[in-house]
DOMAR-565025 format. One line per field, with one value per residue: residue number from 1; residue in three letters; chain; z, y, x of N, C-alpha, C in turn. Coordinates in Angstrom, 1 decimal, m for minus. Each point is the difference from the previous one (the first is absolute). Layout:
% DOMAR-565025
guza [NUM;...]
tinu [Ala;...]
pase [A;...]
nz [Z;...]
ny [Y;...]
nx [X;...]
caz [Z;...]
cay [Y;...]
cax [X;...]
cz [Z;...]
cy [Y;...]
cx [X;...]
//
This chain:
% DOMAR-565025
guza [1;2;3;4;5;6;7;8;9;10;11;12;13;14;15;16;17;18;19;20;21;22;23;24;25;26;27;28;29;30;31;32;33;34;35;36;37;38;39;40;41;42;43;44;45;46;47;48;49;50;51;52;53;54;55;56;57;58;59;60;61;62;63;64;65;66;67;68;69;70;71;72;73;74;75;76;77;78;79;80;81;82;83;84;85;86;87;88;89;90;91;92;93;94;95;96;97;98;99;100;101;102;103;104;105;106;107;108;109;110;111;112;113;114;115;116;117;118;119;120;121;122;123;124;125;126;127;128;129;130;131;132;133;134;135;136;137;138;139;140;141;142;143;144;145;146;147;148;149;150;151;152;153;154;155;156;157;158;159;160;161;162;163;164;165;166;167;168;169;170;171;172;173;174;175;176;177;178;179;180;181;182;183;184;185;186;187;188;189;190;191;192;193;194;195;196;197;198;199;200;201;202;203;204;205;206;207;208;209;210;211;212;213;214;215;216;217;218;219;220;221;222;223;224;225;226;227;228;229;230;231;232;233;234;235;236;237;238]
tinu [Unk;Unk;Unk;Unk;Unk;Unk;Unk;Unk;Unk;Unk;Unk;Unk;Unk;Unk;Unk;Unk;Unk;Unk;Unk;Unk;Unk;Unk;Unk;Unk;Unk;Unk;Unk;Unk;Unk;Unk;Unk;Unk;Unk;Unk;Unk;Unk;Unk;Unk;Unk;Unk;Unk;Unk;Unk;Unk;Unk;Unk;Unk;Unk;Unk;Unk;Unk;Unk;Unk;Unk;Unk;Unk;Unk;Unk;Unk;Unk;Unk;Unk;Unk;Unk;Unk;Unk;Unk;Unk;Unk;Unk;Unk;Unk;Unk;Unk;Unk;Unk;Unk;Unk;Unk;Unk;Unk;Unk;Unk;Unk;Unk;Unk;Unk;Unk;Unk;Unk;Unk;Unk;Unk;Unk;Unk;Unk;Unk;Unk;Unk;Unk;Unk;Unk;Unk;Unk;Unk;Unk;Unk;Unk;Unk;Unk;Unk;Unk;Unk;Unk;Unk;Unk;Unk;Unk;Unk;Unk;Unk;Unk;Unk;Unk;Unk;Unk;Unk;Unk;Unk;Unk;Unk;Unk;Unk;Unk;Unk;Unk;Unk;Unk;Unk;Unk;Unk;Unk;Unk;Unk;Unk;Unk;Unk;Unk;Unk;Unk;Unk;Unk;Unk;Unk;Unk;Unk;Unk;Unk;Unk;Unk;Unk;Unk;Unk;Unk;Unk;Unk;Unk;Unk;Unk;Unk;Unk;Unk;Unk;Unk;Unk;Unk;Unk;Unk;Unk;Unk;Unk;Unk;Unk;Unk;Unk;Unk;Unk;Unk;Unk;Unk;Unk;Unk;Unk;Unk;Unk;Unk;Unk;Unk;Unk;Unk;Unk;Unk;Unk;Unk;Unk;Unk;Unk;Unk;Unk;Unk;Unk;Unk;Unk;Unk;Unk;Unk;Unk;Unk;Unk;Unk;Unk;Unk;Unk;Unk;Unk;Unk;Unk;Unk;Unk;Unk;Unk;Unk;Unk;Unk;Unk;Unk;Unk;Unk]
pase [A;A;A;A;A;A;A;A;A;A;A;A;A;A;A;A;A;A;A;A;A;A;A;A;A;A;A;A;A;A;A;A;A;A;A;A;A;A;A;A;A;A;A;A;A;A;A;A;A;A;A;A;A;A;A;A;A;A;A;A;A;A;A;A;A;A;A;A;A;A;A;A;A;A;A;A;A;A;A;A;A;A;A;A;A;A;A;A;A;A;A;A;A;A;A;A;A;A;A;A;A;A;A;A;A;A;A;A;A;A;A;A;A;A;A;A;A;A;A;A;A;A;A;A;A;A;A;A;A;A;A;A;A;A;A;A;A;A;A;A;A;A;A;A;A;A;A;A;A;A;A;A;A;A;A;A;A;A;A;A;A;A;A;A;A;A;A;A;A;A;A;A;A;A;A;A;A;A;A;A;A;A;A;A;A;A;A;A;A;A;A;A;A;A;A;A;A;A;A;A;A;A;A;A;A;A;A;A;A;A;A;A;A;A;A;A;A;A;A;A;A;A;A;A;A;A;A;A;A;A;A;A;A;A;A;A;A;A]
nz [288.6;0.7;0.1;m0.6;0.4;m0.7;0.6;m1.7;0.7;1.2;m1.4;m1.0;0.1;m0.2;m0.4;0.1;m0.6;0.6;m1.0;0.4;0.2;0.4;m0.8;1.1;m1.0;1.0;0.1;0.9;m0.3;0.4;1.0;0.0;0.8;m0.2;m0.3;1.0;0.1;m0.4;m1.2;0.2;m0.4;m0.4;1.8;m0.2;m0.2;1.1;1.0;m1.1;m0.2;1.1;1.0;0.2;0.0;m1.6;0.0;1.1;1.4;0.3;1.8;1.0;0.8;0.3;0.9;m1.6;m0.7;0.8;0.0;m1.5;0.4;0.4;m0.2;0.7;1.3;0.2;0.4;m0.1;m1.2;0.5;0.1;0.2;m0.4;1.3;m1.2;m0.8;1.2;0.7;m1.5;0.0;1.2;m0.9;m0.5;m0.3;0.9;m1.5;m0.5;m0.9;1.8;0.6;m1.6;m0.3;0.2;m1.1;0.7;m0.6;m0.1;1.3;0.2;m0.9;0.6;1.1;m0.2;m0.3;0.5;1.3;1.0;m0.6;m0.8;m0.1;0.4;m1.5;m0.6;1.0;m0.6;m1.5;m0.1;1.0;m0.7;m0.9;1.3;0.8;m0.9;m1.3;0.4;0.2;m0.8;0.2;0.4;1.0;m0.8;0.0;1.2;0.4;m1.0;m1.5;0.2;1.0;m0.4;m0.9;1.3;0.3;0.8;1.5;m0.7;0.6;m0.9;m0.2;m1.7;0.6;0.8;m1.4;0.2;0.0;m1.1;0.3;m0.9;m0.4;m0.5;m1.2;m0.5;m0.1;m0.2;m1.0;0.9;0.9;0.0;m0.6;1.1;0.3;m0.4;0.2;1.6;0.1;m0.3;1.5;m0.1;0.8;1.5;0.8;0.7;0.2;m0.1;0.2;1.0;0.5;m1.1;m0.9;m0.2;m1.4;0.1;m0.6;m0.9;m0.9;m0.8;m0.4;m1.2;0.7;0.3;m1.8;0.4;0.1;m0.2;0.5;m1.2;m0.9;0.4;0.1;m0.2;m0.1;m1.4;0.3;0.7;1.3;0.0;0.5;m0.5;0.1;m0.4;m0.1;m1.1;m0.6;m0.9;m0.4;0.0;m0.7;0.1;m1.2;0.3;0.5]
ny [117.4;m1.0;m1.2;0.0;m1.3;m0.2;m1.3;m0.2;m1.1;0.8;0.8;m0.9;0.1;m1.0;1.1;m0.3;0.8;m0.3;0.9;0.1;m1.1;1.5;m0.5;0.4;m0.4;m0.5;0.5;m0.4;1.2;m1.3;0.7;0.4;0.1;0.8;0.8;1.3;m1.2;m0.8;0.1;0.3;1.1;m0.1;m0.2;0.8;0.8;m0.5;0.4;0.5;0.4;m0.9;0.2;0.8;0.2;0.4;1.4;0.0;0.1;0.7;m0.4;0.9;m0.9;0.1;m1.1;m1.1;0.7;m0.3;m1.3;m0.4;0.0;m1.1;m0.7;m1.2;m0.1;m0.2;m1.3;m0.2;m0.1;m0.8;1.3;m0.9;0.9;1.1;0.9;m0.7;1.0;1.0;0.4;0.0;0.8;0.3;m0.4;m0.9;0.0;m0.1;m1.1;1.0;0.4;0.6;m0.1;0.5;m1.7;0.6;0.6;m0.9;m0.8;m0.5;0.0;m0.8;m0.5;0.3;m0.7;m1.3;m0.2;0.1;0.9;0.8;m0.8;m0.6;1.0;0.7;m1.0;m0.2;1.4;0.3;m0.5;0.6;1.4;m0.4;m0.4;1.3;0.7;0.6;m0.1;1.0;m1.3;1.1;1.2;m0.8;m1.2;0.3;0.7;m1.5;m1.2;m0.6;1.4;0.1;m0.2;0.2;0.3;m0.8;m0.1;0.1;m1.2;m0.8;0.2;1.2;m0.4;m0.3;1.8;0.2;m1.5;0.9;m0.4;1.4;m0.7;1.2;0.8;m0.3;1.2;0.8;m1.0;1.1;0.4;m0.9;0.2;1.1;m0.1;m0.7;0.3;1.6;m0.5;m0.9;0.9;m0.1;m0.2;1.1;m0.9;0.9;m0.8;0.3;m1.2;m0.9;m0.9;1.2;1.3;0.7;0.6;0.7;0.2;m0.4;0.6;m0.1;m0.5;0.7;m0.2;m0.7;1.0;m0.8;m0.3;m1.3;0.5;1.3;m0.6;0.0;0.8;m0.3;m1.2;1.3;m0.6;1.1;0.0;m0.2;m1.4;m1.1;0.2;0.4;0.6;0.4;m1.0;0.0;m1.1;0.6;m1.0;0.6;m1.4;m0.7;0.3;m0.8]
nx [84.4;m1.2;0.8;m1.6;m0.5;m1.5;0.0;0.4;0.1;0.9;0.1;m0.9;m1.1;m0.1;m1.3;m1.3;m0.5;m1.7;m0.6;m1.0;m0.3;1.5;1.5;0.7;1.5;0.7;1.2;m0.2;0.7;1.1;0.9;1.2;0.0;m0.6;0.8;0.4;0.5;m0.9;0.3;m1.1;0.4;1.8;m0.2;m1.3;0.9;1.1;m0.8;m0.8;0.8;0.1;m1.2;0.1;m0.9;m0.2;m0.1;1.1;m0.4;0.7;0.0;0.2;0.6;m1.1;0.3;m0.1;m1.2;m0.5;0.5;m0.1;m0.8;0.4;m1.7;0.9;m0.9;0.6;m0.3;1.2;m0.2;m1.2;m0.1;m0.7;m1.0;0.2;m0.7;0.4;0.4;m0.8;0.1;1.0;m0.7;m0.8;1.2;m1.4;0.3;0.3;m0.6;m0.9;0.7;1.5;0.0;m0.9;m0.7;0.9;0.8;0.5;m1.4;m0.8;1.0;0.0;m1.5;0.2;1.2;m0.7;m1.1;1.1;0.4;0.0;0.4;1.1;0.2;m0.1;0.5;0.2;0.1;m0.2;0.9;0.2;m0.7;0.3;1.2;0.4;m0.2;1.1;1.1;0.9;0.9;1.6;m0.9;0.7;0.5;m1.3;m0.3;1.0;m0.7;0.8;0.8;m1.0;m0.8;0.8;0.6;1.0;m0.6;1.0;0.1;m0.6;m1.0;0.0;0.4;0.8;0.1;m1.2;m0.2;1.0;m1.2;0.2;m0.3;0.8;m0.4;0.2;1.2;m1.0;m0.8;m0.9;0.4;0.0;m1.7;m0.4;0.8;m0.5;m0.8;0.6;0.5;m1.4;m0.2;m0.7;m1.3;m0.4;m0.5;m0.4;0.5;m1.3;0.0;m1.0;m0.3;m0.1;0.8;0.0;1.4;m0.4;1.1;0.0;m0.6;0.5;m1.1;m0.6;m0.1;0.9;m0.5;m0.7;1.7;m0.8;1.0;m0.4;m1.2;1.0;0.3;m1.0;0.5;1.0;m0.1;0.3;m0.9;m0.2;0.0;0.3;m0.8;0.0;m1.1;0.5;0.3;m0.9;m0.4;0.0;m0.3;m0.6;m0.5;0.1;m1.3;0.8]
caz [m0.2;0.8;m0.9;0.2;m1.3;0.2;m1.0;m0.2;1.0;1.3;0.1;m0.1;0.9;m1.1;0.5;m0.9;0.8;m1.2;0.2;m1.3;m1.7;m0.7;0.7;0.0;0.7;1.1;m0.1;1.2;m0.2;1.1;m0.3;1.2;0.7;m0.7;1.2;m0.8;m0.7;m1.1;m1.1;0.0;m1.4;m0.3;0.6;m0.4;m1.8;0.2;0.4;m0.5;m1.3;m1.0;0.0;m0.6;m1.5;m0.1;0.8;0.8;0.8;0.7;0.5;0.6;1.3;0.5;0.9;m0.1;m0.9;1.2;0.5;m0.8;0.4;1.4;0.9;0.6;1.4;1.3;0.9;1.0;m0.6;0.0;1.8;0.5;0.9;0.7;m0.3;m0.3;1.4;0.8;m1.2;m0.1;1.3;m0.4;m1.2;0.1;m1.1;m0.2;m0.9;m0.7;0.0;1.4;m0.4;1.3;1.6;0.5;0.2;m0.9;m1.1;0.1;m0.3;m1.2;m0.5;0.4;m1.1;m1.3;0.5;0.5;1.4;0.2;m0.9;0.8;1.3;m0.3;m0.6;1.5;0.9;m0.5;m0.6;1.6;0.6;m0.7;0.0;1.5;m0.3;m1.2;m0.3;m2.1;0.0;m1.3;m0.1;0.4;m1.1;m1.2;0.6;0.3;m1.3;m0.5;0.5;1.0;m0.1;m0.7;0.7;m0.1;1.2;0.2;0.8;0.0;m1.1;m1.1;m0.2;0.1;1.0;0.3;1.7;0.7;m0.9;m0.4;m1.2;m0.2;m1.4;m1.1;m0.3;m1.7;m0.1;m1.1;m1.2;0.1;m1.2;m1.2;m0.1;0.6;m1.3;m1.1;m0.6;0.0;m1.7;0.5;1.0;1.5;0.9;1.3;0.6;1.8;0.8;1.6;0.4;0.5;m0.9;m0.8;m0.6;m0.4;0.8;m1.6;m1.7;m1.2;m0.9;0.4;m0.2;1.1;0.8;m0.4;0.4;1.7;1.0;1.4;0.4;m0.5;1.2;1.2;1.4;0.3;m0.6;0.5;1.3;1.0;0.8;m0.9;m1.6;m1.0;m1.6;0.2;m0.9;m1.1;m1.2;m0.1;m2.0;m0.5;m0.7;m1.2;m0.2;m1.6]
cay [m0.9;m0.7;m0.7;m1.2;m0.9;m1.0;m0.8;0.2;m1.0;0.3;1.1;m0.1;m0.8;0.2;m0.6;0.5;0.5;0.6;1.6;0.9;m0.9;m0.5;m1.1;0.2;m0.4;0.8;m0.4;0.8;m0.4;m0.2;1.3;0.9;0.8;1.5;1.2;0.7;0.1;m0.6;0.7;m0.8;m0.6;m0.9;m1.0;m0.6;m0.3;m0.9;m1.0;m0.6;0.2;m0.8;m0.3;1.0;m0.5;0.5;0.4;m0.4;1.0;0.3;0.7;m0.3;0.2;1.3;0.1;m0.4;1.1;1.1;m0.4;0.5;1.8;0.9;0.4;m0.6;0.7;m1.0;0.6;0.7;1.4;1.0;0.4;0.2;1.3;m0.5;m0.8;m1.2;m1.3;0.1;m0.8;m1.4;m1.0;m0.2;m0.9;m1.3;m1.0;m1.3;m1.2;0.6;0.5;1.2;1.3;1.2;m0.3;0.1;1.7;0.3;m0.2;1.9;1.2;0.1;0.4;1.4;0.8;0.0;0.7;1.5;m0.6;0.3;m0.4;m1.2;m0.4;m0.4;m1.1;m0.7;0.4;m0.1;m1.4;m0.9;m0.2;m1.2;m1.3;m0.5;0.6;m0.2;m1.3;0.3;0.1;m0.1;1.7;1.1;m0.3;0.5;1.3;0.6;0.5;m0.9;0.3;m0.4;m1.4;m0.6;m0.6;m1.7;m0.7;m0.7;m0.5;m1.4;m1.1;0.4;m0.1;0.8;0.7;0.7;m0.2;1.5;2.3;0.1;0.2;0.9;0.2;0.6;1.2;0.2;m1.5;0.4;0.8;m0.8;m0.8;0.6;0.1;m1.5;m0.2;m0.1;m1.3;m1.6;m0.6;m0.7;0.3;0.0;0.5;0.0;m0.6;m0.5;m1.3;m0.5;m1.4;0.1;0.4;m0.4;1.3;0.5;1.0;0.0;m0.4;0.3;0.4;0.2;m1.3;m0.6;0.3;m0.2;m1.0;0.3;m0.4;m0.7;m1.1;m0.7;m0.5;m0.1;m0.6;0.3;m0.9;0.7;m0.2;1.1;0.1;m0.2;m0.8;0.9;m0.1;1.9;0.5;m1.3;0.6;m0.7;m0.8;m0.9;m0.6;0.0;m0.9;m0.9]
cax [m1.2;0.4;0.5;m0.4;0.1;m0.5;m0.2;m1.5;m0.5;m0.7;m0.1;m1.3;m1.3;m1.5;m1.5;m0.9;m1.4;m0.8;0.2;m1.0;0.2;1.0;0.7;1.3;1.0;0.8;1.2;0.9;1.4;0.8;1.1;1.0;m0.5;0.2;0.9;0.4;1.6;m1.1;m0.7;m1.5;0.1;0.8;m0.2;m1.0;0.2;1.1;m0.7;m0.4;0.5;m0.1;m1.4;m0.9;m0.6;m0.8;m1.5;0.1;0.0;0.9;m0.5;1.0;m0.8;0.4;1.3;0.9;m0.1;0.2;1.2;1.0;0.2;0.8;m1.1;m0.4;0.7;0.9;m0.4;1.5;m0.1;m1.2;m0.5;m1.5;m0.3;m1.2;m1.1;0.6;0.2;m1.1;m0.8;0.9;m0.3;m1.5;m0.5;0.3;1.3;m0.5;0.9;0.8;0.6;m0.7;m0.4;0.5;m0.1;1.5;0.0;1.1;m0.3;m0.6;1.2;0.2;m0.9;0.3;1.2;m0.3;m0.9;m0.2;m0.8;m1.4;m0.6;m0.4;m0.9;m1.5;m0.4;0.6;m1.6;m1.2;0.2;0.1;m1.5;m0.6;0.3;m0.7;m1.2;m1.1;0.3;0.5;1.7;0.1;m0.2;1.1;0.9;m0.4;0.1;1.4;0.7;0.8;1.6;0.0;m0.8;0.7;0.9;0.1;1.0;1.0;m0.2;1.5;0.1;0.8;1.3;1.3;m0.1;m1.5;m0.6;0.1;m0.1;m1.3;m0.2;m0.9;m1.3;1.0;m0.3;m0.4;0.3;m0.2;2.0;1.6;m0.2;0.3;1.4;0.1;m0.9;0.7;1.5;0.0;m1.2;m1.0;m0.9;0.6;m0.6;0.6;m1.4;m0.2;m0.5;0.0;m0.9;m1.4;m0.2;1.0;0.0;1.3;0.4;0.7;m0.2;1.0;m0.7;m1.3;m0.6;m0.2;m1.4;m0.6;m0.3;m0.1;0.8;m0.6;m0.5;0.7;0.9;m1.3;1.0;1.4;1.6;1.1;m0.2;0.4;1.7;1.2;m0.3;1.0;m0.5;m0.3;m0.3;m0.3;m0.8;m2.2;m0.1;m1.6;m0.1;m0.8;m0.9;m0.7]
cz [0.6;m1.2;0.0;m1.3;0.7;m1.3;m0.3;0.2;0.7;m0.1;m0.3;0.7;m1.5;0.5;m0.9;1.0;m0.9;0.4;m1.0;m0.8;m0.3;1.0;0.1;1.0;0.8;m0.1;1.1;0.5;1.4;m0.1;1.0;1.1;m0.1;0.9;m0.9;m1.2;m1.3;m0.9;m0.3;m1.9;m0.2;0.6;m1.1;m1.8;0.3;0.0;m1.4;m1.6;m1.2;0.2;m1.0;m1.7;m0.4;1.1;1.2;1.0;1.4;1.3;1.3;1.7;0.9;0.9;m0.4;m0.6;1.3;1.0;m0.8;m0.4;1.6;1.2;0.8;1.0;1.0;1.6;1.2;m0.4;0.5;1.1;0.0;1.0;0.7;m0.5;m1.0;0.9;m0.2;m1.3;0.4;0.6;m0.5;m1.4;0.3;m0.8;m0.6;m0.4;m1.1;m0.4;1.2;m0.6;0.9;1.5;0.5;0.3;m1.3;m1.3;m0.1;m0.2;m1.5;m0.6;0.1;m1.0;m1.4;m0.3;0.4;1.5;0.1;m0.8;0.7;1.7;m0.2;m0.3;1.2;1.0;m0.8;m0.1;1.4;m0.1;m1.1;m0.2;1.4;m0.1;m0.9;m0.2;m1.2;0.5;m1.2;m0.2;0.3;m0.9;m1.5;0.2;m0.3;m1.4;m0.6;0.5;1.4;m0.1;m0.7;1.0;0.2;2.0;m0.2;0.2;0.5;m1.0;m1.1;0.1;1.0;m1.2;0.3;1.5;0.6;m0.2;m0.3;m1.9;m0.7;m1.4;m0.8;m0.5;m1.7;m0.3;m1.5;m0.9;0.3;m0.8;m1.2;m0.5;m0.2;m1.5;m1.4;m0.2;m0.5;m1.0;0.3;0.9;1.4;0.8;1.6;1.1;1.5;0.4;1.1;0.1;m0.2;m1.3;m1.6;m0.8;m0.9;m0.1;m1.5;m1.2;m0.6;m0.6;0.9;m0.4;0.3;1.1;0.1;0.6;1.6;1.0;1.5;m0.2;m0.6;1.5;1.4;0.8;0.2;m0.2;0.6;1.1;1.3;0.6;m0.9;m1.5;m0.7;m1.1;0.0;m1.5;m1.2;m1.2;m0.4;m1.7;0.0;m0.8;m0.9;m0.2;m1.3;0.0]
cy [m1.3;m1.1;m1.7;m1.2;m1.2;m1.4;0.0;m1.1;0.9;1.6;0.5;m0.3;0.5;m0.9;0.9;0.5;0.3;1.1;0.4;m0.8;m1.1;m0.8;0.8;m0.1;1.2;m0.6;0.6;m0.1;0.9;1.0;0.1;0.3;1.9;0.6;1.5;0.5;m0.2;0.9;m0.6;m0.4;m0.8;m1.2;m0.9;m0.7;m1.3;m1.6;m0.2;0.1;m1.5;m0.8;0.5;m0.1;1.1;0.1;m0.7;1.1;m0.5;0.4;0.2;1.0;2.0;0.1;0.1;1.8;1.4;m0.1;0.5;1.8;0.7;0.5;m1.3;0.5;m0.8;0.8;0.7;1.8;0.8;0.3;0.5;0.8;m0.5;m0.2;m0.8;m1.6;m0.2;m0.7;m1.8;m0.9;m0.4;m0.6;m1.3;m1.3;m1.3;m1.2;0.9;1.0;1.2;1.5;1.7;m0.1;0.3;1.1;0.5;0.1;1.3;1.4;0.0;0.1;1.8;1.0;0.1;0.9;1.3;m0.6;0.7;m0.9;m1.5;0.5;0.2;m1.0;m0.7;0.3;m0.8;m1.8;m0.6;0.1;m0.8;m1.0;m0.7;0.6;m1.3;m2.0;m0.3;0.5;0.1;1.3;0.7;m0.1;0.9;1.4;0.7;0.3;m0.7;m0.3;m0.8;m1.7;m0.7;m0.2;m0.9;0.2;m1.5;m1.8;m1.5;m0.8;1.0;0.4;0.9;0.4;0.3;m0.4;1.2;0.7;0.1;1.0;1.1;m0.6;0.2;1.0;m0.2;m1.3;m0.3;0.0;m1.4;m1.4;0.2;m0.1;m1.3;m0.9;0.4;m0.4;m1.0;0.3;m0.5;1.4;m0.2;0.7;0.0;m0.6;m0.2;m0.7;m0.1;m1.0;1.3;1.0;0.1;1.7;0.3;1.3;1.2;m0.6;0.1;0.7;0.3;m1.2;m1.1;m0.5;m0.4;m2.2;m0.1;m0.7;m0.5;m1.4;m1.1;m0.2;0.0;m0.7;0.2;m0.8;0.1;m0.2;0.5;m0.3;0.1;m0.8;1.3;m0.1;1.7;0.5;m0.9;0.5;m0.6;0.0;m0.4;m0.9;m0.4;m1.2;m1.2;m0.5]
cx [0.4;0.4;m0.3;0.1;m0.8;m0.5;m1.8;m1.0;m0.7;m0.7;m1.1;m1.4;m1.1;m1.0;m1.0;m1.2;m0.6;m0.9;m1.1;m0.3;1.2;0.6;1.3;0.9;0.7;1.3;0.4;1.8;0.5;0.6;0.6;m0.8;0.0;0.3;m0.7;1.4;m0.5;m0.7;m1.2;m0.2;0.6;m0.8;m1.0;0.6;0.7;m1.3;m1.2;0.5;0.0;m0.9;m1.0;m1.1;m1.2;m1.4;0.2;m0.2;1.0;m0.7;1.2;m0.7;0.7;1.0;1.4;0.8;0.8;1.0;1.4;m0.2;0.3;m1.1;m0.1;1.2;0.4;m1.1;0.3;m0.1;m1.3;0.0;m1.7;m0.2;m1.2;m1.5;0.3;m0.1;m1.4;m1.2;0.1;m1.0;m1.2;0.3;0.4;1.3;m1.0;0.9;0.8;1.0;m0.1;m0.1;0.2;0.1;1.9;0.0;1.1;m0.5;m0.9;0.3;0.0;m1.3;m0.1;0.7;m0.8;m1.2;m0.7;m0.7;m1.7;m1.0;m0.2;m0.5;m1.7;m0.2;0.3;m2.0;m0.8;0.2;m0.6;m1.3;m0.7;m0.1;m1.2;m2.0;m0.9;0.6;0.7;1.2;0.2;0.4;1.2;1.0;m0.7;0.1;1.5;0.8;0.3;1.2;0.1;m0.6;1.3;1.1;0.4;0.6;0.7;m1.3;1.3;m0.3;0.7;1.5;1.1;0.8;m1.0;m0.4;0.2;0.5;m1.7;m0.1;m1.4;m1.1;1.3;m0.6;0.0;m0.2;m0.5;1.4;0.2;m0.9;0.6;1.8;0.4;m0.6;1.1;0.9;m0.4;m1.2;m0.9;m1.0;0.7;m0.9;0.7;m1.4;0.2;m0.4;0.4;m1.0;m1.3;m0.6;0.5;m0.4;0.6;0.6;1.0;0.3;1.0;m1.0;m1.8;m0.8;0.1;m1.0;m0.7;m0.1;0.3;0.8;0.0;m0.3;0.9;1.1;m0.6;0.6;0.8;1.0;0.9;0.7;0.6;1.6;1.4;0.1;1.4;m0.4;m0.6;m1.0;m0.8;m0.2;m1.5;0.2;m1.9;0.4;m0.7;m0.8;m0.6;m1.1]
//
């Protein structure tokens, strides 16, 4: 396990958003950078254990979750097949990232996926973008496994800049496992500038609050903030 030690000055970021009514705090906490060498549990118990407060919710980012399971790929490692290449050439790169527009990253939509599947959602997505005027289809077509990919970009942390980072597997368990070390509520989440998902519960009831919109602007955030993981506190209205 990697062997970190940060001062509690620089390890913290608190801010508040408001949400349905309510008022709640975000504690966004700094961390190691995560390898697979990294126990996602321990990691998470080291960094809030003495944060932590009744009815508090724990949430932690899907990269950070998927990396310490051994599913982020060096890009040295992927060999992109010819339709991979040939996908690659029709997705537009944006500000928020070159997504499958990589042939590497494409390859992994592929793996995760299946190739017949994304080359439907490649047909039907293309035709609703240039037809009907509707983006968006081919990522809903292709799946969670696949939509959940992180590509390489140059604003994110080293080494990630060049790895491409799978969907974490079972992301329900490593809630639930993660939950019974630290006595807190635990979610696994997908943010980003453009959506916000969650991807695993500890508890089903959960559900019931809405996360997506409590973390609407990606606290998180996409480069190098090193904050993989937070906790969400409501606060009490006088």
């Amino acid at each position: 396990m990697t062997d970190f030690a940060m001062s509690d000055k620089d390890s913290t970021i608190e801010n508040t958003i408001q949400s349905n009514g309510s008022t709640f705090k975000r504690i966004l906490i700094k961390t190691h950078v995560i390898m697979k060498e990294d126990d996602i549990v321990e990691v998470v118990d080291r960094y809030t254990r003495d944060l932590l407060e009744p009815n508090d919710i724990v949430f932690i980012s899907e990269k950070a979750t998927a990396a310490a399971q051994g599913r982020a790929i060096p890009l040295e490692e992927i060999k992109p097949g010819l339709l991979a290449k040939f996908l690659s050439n029709f997705v537009i790169k944006t500000k928020h990232g070159i997504g499958p527009g990589m042939p590497e990253t494409m390859q992994m939509y592929i793996q995760e996926a299946g190739w017949f599947r994304i080359l439907f959602a490649a047909l039907i997505g293309g035709f609703c973008k240039v037809v009907l005027k509707k983006k968006g289809v081919f990522y809903t077509i292709a799946g969670r496994k696949a939509k959940s990919i992180d590509g390489p970009t140059p604003d994110t942390i080293p080494p990630y800049n060049k790895y491409v980072v799978l969907s974490p597997e079972d992301p329900d368990k490593i809630a639930k496992d993660v939950s019974k070390k630290i006595g807190a509520k635990v979610a696994i989440v997908d943010i980003n500038d453009l959506e916000q998902e969650v991807l695993g519960y500890s508890d089903p009831s959960m559900e019931a609050l809405d996360m997506p919109d409590i973390l609407r602007d990606n606290p998180i955030g996409q480069g190098s903030q090193r904050t993989p993981l937070g906790i969400i506190r409501k606060e009490e209205t006088e």
